[in-house]
N, C-alpha and C positions, 0 to 999 in steps of 0.2 A: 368635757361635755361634747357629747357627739352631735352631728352638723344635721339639719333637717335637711330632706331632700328633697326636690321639688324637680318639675318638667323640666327648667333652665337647670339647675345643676347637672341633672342625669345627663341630658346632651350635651353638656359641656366638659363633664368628663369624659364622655362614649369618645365623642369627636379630636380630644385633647389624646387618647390611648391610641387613635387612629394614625392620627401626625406626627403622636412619639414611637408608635410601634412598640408599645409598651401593653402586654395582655393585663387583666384583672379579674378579681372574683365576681360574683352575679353582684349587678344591684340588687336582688331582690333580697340576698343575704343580711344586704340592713335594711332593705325597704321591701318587708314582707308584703305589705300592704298594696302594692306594685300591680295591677289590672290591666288587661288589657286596653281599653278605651285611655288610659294615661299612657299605657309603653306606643301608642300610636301619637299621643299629643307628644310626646317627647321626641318620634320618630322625626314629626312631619318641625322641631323645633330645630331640631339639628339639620336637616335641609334648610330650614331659615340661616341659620349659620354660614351654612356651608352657599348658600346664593348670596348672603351680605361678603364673603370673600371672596366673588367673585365667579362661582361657579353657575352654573345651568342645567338645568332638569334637561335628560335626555331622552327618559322614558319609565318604564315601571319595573320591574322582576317580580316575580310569585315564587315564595318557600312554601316546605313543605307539601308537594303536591302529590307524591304518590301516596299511595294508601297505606303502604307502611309505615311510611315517616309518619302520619297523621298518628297513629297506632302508637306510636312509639311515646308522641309527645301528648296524649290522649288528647285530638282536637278530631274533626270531621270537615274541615274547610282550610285552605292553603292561606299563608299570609303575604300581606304586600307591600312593597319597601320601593323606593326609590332610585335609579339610575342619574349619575351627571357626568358630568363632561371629560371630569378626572377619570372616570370608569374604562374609558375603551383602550384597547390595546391596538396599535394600526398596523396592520399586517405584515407577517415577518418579522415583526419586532420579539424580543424574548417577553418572557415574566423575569422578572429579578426579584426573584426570592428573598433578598434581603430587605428590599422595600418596603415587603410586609410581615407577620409576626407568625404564621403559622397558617400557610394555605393549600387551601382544598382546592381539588378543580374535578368539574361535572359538565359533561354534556346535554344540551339545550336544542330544543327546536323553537327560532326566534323569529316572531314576528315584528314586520316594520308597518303601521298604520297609513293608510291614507286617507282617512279623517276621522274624523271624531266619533266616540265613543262614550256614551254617558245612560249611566243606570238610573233606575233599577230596573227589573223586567228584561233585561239581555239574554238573548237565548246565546249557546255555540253556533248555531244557524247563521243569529247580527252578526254576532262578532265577527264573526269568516271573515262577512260582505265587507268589515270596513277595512280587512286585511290587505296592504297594496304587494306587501311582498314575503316571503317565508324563505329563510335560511337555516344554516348551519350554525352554531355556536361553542363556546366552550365558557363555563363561567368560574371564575375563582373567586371563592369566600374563604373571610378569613377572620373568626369569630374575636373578639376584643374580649373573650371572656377566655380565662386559662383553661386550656383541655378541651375546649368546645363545651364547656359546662355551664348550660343555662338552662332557664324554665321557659316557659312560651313567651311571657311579658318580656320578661332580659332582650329576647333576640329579635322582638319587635323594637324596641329601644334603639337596639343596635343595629336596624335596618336589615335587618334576615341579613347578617353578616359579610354585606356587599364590602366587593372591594375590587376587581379587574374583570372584566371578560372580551372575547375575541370572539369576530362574527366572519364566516368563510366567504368568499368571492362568488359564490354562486349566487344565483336570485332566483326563486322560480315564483311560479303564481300558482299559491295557496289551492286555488279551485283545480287545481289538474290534478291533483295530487291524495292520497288517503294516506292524512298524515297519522291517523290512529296506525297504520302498519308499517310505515316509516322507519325502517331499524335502526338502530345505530351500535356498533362497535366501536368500542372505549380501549383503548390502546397505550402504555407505559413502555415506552422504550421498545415499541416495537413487538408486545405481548400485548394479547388482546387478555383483560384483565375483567371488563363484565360488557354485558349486550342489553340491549332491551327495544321495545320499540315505542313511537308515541302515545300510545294508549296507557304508559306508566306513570301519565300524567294525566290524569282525572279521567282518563279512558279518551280521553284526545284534548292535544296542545288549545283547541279554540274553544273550550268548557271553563281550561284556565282562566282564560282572556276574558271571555262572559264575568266569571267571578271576580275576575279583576275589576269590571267596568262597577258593578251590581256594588263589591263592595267599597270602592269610592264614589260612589256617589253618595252612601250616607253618611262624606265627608264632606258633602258636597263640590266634587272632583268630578273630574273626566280627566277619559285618556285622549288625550293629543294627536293629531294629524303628525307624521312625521318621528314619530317616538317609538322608540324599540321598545319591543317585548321582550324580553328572559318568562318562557312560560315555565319554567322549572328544570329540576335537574331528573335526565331520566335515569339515573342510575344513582348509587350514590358515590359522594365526593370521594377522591381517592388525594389522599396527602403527597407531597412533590418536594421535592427537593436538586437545589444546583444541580447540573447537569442530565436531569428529565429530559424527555422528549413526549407530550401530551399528543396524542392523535386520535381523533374524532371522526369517524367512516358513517356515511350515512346512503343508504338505499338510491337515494335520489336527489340527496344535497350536496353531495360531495362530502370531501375533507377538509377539515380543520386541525390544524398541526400547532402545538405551541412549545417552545422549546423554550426551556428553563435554564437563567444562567447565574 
């Protein structure tokens, strides 16, 4: 007899495949039925989880932000997942590829809050203003679904397939800067492998950020003073493996190097 599935189970397996490093098939394969407004209550159930072990929210990420990903997965608006404590990688340190099941890694332009942000009605204008700092990033996902195969609900489930990212030493402030033409060159061993600049995200990184605020708040959410942003990945994910070297060149952020062991 096959087992019903509910919000507590889904994130109890998503979370259980994370810890064992173990991929699987979509939920949605037995749980057709599977919606968005539930693959979010299941999102925001596994963060419950994952704070009763201990951990802490550090900030948000946005998937799906440029226009082709959107395209691809037939939506019009970026999805929003969760950042904690386990997430950051502290500088200089490698990725250890074995850690996790099958990772991607994508260049970010990331912001850090200096206070509060809460929807609806958020222009990219607010958002800017509540912006205290804007860096360099690098994010790696790394989907709990085999082959990266999933439907939109699955990957909201599974937290827009977070799992490490590394943020670069530079700080600048936000207002100096036109992060819409913000380039950045995406680098494998020293091969620059694709380009693009901030506008590849909703046509600029703080449009994200607005959407981010607008769409938790009809979670009744804010984003946090002191909480990193992941406004998306500008290019897409490029797969890594032991002995990589990931580098991140940005117009005016600097670099971001992550080496893979």
């Amino acid at each position: 007899m096959s087992v019903e599935w509910t919000v507590e189970r889904a994130a109890a397996v998503l979370l259980e495949a994370e810890t064992a490093r173990t991929d699987r098939g979509p939920i949605t394969d037995e749980w057709p039925a599977l919606d968005l407004d539930t693959a979010y209550r299941i999102q925001d159930e596994r963060l419950r989880l994952k704070i009763a072990e201990g951990r802490r929210i550090t900030g948000v990420k946005l998937g799906l932000t440029s226009r082709p990903k959107q395209r691809r997965m037939g939506i019009d608006s970026p999805l929003t997942a969760w950042l904690t404590d386990d997430m950051p990688l502290p500088p200089g340190a490698p990725l250890v590829v074995g850690d996790l099941i099958h990772p991607r890694v994508e260049p970010e332009i990331v912001f850090v809050l200096g206070r509060r942000l809460t929807g609806p009605g958020i222009t990219a204008a607010t958002a800017l203003r509540a912006v205290s700092e804007v860096t360099a990033g690098l994010e790696v996902i790394d989907s709990r679904y085999t082959d990266f195969r999933f439907t939109l609900p699955d990957v909201v489930a599974d937290n827009a397939s977070s799992a490490r990212y590394l943020t670069g030493d530079l700080r600048r402030d936000p207002h100096t800067l036109d992060l819409a033409a913000e380039r950045c060159h995406l680098k494998i061993n020293g091969t620059t492998v694709d380009t693009a600049t901030g506008a590849a995200v909703q046509g600029h990184p703080a449009e994200a950020l607005a959407l981010a605020a607008n769409t938790l708040s009809r979670r009744g959410l804010s984003l946090e003073p002191g909480w990193t942003i992941l406004t998306g990945g500008l290019t897409d994910a490029i797969p890594t493996t032991p002995g990589d070297t990931i580098e991140a060149t940005f117009t005016n952020l600097g670099t971001v190097t992550l080496p893979c062991h």
